[in-house]
N, C-alpha and C positions, 0 to 999 in steps of 0.2 A: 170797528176796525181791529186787526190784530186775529182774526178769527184762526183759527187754527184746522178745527173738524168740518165746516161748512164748504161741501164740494160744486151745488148747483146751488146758482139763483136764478130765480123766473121773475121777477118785480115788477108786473104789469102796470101798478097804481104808480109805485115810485116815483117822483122827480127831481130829489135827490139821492144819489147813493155812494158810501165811501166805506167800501174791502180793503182799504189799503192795506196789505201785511195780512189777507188771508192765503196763507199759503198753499193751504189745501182746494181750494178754488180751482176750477176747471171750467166749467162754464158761465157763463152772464149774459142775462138776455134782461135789457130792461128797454122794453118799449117808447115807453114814454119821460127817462129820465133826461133831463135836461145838463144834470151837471153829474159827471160819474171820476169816481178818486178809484182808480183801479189798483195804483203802484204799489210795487212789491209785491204781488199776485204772482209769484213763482213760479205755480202749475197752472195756471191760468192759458188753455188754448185758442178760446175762442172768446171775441169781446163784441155782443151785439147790439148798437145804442144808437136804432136811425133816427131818436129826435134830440140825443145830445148834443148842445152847443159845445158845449167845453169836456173833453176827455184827457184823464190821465193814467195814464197805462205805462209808467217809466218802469225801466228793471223787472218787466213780466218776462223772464227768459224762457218761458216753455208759449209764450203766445203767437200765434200762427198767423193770425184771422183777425184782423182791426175793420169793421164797419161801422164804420160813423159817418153817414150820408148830411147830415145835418150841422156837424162839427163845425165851428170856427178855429177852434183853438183845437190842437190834438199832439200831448207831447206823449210820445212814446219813446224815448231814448233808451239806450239799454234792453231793447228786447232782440234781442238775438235771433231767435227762431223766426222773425216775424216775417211772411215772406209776401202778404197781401197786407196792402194799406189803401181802403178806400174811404178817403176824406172830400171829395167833390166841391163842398164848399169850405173849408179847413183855409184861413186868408193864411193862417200861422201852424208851422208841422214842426214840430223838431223828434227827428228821426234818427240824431245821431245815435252810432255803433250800432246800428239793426246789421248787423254782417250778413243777413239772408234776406234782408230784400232786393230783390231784383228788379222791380216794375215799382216807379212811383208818377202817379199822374195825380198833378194837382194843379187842375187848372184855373180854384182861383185865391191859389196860393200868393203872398206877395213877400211873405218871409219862408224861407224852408234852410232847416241844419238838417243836413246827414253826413257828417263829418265823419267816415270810418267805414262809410254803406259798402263794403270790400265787393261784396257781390252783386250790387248796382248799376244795372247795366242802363238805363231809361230813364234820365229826370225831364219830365214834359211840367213844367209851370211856364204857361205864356206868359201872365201877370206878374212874374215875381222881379221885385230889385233888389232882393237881397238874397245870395243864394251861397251856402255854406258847404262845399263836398269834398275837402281835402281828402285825401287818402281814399279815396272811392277807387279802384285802382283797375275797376272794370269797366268805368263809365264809356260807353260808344257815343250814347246821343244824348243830349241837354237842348232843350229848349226852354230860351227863357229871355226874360224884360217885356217889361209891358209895351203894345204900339203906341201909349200916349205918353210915354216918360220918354224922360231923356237918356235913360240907359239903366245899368244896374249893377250890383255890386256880387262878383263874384268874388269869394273867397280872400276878400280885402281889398281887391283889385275893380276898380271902378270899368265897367265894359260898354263905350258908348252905343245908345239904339239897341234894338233888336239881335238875340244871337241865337242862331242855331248853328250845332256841329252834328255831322256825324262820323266817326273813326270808320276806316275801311278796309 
């Protein structure tokens, strides 16, 4: 970690891997890594990890491109640029201040922060009861709480059953 000069990694074998604080970093393709420490990856655009359970990618402000089809855990906060988030099975996101995502589907998310997501226009978690989006100030449609709970917690505020909105 701390790398400074190292712009690609390819880490086929890897299954664990932690760049955190390489700044010069741009791409990351690790196949098979299971647990990946991305944070403070500055230049970091692109992050490709379909067998990581656990991703951390906070404060990549130049990252674009999060796939982690395998993810459970997937905190990315603080990356700005970020404007694709694809976590499928991700139960925990926290996405707060991504101010350029637009589209988050996480469907079987049950925890999700994107407190700040300015340009968030789509939160689709059917599963989740806990769901953090204060200042999302674009948000049209939220779909969220699970059909077998009894409701869920939006942004402090306890929401009984099932909610979907959509603004019009």
């Amino acid at each position: 970690s701390g790398c400074t000069s190292l712009t690609t990694l390819h880490a086929p074998a890897a299954t664990q891997i932690d760049v955190s604080g390489c700044t010069s970093l741009t791409t990351l393709h690790a196949p098979n890594a299971t647990d990946i420490d991305a944070t403070d990856c500055t230049s970091l655009t692109t992050l490709d990890a379909p067998s990581a359970t656990v991703v951390y990618a906070s404060d990549c402000t130049s990252l674009t491109t999060l796939d982690a089809p395998s993810a459970t855990e997937v905190y990315a906060f603080g990356c700005t640029s970020l404007t694709t988030l694809h976590a499928p099975a991700a139960t925990q996101i926290d996405a707060t201040g991504c101010t350029g995502l637009t589209t988050l589907d996480a469907p079987a998310a049950t925890q999700i922060a994107a407190t700040g997501c300015t340009s968030l226009t789509t939160l689709h978690a059917p599963n989740a009861t806990e769901v953090h989006a204060s200042g999302c100030t674009s948000l049209t449609t939220l779909v969220a709480g699970a059909r077998d709970s009894r409701g869920f917690c939006f942004d402090g505020i306890f929401i009984r059953d099932r909610w979907h909105i959509a603004a019009g």
